[in-house]
BAKEZA-498625 format. One line per 8 residues: for each residue x, y, z of C-alpha. Coordinates in steps of 0.02 Angstrom, whole numbers, plus 32768, in hexadecimal, padded with zeros to 4 digits. Example, Ala and Ser with C-alpha at 12.3 -4.5 7.8 and 13.67 -1.06 7.14 Angstrom:
<recs>
8267,7F1F,8186; 82AC,7FCB,8165
</recs>
This chain:
<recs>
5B33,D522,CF16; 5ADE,D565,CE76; 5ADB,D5F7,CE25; 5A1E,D637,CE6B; 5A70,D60D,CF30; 5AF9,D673,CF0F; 5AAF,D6E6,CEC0; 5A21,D6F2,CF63
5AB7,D6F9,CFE0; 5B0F,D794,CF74; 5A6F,D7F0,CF5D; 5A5F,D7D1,D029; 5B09,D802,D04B; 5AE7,D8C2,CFD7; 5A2B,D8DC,D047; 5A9C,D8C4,D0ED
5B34,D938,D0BD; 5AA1,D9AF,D08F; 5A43,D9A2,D11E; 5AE3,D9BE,D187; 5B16,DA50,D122; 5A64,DAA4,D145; 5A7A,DA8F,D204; 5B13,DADA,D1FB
5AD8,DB6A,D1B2; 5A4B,DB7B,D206; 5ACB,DB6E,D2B8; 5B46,DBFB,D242; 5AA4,DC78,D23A; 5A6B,DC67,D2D5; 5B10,DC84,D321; 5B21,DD33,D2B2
5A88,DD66,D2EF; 5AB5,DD3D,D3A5; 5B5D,DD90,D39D; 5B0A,DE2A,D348; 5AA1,DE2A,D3D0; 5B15,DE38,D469; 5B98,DE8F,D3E6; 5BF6,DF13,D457
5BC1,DF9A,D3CD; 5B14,DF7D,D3D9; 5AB4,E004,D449; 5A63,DFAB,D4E8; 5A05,E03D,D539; 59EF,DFEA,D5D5; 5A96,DFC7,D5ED; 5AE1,E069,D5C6
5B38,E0B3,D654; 5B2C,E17A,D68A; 5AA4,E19A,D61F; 5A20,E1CE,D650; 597E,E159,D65D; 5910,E15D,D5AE; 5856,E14E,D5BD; 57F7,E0BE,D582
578D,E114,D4D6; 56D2,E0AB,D4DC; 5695,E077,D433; 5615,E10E,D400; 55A8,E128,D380; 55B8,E1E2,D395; 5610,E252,D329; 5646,E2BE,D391
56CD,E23A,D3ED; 5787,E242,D3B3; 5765,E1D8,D313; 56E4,E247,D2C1; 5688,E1F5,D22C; 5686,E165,D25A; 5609,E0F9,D2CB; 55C1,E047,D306
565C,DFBF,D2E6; 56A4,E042,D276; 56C7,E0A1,D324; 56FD,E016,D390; 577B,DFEE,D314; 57AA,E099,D301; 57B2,E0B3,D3C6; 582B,E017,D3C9
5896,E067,D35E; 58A8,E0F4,D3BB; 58BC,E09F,D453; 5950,E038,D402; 59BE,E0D8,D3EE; 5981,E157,D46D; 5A28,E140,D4BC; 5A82,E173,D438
5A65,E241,D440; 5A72,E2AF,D4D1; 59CF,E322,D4D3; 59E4,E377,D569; 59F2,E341,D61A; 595F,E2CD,D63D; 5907,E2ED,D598; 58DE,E267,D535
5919,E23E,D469; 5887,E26F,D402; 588A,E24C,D341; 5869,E2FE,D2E0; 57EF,E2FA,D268; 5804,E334,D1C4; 579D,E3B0,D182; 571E,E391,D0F4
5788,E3DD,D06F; 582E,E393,D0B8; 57DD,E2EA,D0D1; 578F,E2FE,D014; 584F,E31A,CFE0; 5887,E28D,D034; 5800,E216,CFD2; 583C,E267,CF3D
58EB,E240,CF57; 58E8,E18F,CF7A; 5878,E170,CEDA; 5907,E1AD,CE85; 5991,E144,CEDD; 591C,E0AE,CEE0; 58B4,E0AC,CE43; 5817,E016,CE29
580A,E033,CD7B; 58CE,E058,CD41; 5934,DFD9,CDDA; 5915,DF3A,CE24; 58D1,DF31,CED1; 5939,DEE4,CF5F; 58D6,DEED,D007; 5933,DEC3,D0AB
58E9,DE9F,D139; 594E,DEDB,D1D3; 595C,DE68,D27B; 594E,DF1F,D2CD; 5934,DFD4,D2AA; 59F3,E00E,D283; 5A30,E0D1,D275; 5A6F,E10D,D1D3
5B1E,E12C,D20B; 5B35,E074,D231; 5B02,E045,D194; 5B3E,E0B9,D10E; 5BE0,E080,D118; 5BC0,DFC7,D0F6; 5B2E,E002,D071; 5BAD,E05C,D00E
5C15,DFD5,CFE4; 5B9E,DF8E,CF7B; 5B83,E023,CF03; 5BA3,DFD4,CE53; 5B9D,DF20,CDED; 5BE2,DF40,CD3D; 5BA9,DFF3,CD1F; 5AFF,DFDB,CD68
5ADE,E045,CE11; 5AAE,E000,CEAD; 5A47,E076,CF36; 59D5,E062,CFD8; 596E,E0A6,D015; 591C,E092,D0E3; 5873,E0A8,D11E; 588D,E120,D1AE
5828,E134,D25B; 57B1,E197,D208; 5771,E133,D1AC; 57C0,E168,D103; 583C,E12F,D08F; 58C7,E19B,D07F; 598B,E1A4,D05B; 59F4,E14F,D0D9
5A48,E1D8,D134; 5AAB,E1F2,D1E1; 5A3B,E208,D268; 59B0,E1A7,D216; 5957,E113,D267; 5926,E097,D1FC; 58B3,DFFB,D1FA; 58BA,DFAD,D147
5923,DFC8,D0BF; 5914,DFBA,D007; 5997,DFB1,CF89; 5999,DFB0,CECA; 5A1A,DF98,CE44; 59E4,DFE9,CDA2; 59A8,DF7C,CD15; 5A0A,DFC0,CC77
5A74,E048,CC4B; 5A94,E0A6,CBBE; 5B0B,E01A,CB7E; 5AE5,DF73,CBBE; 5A39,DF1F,CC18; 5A56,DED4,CCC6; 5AAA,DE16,CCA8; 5AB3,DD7C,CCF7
5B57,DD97,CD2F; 5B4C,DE42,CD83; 5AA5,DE08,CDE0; 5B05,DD70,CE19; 5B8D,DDDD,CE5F; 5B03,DE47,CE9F; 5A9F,DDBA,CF06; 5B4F,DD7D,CF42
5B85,DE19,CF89; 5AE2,DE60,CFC4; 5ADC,DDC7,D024; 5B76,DDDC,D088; 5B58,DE83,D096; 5A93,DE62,D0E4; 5AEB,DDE9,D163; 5B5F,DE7A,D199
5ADF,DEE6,D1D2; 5A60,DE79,D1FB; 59E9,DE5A,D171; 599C,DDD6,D107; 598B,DE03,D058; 58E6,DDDC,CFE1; 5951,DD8B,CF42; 58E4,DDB7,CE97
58E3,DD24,CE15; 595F,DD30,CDA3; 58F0,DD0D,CD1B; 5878,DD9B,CD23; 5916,DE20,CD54; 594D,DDE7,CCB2; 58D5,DDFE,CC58; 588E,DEAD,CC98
594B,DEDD,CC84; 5939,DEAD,CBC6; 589F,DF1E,CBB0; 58E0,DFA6,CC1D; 5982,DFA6,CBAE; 591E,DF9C,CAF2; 58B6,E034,CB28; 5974,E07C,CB49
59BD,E050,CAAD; 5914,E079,CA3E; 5920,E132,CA98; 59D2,E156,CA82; 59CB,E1ED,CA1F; 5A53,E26D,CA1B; 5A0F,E2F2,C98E; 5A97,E374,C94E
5AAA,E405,C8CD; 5B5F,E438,C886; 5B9E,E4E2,C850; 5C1C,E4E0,C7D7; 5C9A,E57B,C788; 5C67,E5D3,C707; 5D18,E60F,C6F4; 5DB7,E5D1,C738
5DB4,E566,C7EC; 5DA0,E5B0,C885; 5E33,E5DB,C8F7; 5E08,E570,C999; 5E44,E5FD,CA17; 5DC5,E672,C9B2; 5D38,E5FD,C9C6; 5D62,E5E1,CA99
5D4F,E6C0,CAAD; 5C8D,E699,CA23; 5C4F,E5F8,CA81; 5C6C,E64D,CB47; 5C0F,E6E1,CB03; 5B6D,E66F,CACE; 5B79,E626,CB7D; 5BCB,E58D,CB7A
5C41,E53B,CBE5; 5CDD,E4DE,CBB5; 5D04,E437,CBF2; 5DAC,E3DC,CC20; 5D80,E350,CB8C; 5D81,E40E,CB1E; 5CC2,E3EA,CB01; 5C47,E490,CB16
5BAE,E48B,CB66; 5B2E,E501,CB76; 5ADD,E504,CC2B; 5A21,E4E7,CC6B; 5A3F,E550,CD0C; 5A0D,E4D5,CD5E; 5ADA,E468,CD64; 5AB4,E40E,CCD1
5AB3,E43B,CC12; 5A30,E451,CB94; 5AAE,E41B,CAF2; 5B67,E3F9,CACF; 5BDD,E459,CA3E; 5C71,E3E8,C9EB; 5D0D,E44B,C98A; 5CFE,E399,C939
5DD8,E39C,C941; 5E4E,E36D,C9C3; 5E83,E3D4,CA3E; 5F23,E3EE,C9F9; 5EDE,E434,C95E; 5EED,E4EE,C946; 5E5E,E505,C8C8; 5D9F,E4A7,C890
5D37,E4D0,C805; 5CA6,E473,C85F; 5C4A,E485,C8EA; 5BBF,E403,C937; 5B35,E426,C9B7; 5AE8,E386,CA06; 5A60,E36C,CA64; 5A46,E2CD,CAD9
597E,E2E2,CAC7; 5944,E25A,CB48; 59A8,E2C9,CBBF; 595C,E361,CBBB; 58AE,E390,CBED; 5829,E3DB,CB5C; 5810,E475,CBCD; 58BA,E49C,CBBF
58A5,E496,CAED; 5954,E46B,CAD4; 593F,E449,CA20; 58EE,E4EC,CA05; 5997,E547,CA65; 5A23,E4E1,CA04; 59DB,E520,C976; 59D2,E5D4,C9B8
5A85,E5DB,C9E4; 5ABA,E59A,C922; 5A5B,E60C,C8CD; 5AB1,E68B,C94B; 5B60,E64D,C91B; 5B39,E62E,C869; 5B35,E70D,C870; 5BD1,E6FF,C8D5
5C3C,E698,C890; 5C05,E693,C7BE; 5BC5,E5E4,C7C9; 5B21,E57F,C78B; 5AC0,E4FF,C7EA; 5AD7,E447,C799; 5AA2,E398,C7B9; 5B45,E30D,C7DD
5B44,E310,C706; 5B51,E3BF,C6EF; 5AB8,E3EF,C6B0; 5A7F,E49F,C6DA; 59DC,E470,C77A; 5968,E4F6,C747; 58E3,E544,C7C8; 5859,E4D2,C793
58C4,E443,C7A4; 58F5,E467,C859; 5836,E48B,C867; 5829,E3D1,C842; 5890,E386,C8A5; 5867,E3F6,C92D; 57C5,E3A0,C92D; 5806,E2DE,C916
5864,E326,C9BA; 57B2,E33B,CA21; 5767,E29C,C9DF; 5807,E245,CA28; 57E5,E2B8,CAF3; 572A,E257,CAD0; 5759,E1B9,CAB7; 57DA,E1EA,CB5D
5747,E214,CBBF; 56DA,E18A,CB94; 5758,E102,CBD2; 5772,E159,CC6A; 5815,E195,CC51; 580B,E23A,CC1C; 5897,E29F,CBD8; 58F5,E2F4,CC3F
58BC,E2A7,CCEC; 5911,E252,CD78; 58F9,E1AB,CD21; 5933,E1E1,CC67; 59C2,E228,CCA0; 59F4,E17A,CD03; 59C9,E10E,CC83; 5A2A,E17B,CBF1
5AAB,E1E1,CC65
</recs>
């Protein structure tokens, strides 16, 4: 034979292995779904025995039916839903499931909430498309073993009965989900390998529950991860003032009884912080030794700018609270080379500080919000 002949029957012999491996799985899938089907844990309403009967729900397009907001295929799909895991609950003797409808404010939290699990601008969007409207409980625990690749979160979100997109909770019926793994962090961008990892195991975790995942090109993940992640690294901006002695050093367990009386709290690590009232902090204090040291001459307040919001001016209070200790403890206000920062210097930088919250706002990402304190936590 010659070479092109062999090489025909070889290239003939690869398209029929291929072929056969497609069929197979092809036969594999269809088998999963089948078997997910008739699964024992699966709710079959009709077949459930001592219950008692659940009406058939009508597609509606009134608002006033047990999936409010909703109406035309919208409805039908949410009356399915319904219908799927009416058994489920006991309402009553003879009283059908109904799905309770958020209230406006409630249901305007909800939106809120899954924006910030599952973010367009900050994560990369992985719909799945469910074989059949599935309760939160069944789910969760299958969704939260796929929480992490490298240090990059993963979170989903499902888009309930209602209509709306909200957390995936226990008790809540779902018809679509959406997942996203965040694009950067403060450290690294989203690679190759951890979105290879992800697609793997998002894959075997879609089969598990029934779903067929929409796979993003690599490519363009890349890429946005790469922007996402300069923004990150070009906004990384931790802006600090130090005190130092104007005597001898400070005895540490004299500074502890000083720094609780401005308000701050101490931290395992030994860092101070000094609260926002609202669980997180407005700006951090540093003894600038080791723990075991019994005395410091220098003391550093930082700020971690993209992390706190301009309303909360936490420039303006980390440089209320030195000028307070500079009275209590004989100190002066320098710069990390020791020379004195005078009030028209801190003046200036105060306003290099809201030209940075602009530039924040103007990408989208303000300082401070749900997205900021993702992308920098």
């Amino acid at each position: 034979m010659t070479d092109l002949q062999l090489s025909l029957i070889g290239a003939g012999g690869v398209f029929i292995v291929g072929v056969f491996t497609y069929n197979k799985w092809q036969e594999y899938k269809a088998k999963k779904s089948v078997e997910r089907a008739f699964a024992s844990d699966h709710d079959d309403v009709l077949m459930r025995a001592g219950d008692a009967p659940v009406p058939r729900q009508e597609p509606s397009f009134s608002l006033d039916g047990a999936a409010p907001g909703v109406a035309g295929g919208e409805a039908t799909a949410a009356a399915a839903a319904l219908s799927a895991v009416a058994g489920d609950a006991h309402y009553g003797e003879g009283q059908p499931a109904q799905a309770a409808a958020p209230s406006p404010e409630q249901a305007a939290s909800l939106a809120e909430q899954a924006t910030n699990l599952v973010d367009p601008l900050i994560d990369c969007l992985l719909p799945l498309a469910l074989e059949t409207p599935v309760r939160g409980e069944k789910i969760l625990p299958v969704l939260q073993t796929l929480r992490l690749v490298g240090n990059k979160p993963v979170h989903f979100i499902g888009l309930a009965v209602s209509g709306d997109w909200e957390p995936i909770v226990h008790g809540g019926v779902y018809t679509k989900l959406q997942g996203g793994v965040q694009l950067a962090s403060r450290t690294t961008a989203l690679n190759e390998l951890e979105y290879s990892e992800l697609v793997t195991r998002l894959r075997a975790m879609a089969d598990e529950i029934g779903a067929e995942p929409e796979i993003p090109d690599m490519i363009e993940v890349m890429a946005e991860a790469r922007n996402i992640h300069r923004f990150v690294a070009g906004h990384d901006a931790q802006l600090g003032v130090n005190l130092q002695s104007n005597g001898a050093p400070w005895a540490i367990a004299t500074l502890l009884g000083a720094l609780e009386k401005k308000g701050f709290d101490v931290r395992p690590d030994g860092r101070f912080v000094m609260p926002d009232g609202e669980g997180g902090y407005l700006f951090s204090l540093s003894t600038n030794v080791t723990l075991a040291e019994e005395t410091t001459s220098r003391l550093t307040l930082l700020l971690d700018v993209p992390c706190v919001a301009p309303a909360r001016d936490g420039f303006g209070a980390m440089v209320a609270c030195a000028k307070s200790l500079v009275a209590r403890l004989d100190a002066t206000i320098v710069d990390d080379y020791n020379t004195p920062l005078s009030d028209a210097a801190l003046e200036e930088i105060k306003g290099q500080v809201q030209d940075f919250y602009a530039e924040m706002e103007a990408s989208d990402i303000p300082a401070g919000s749900s997205r900021a304190l993702r992308l920098f936590s």
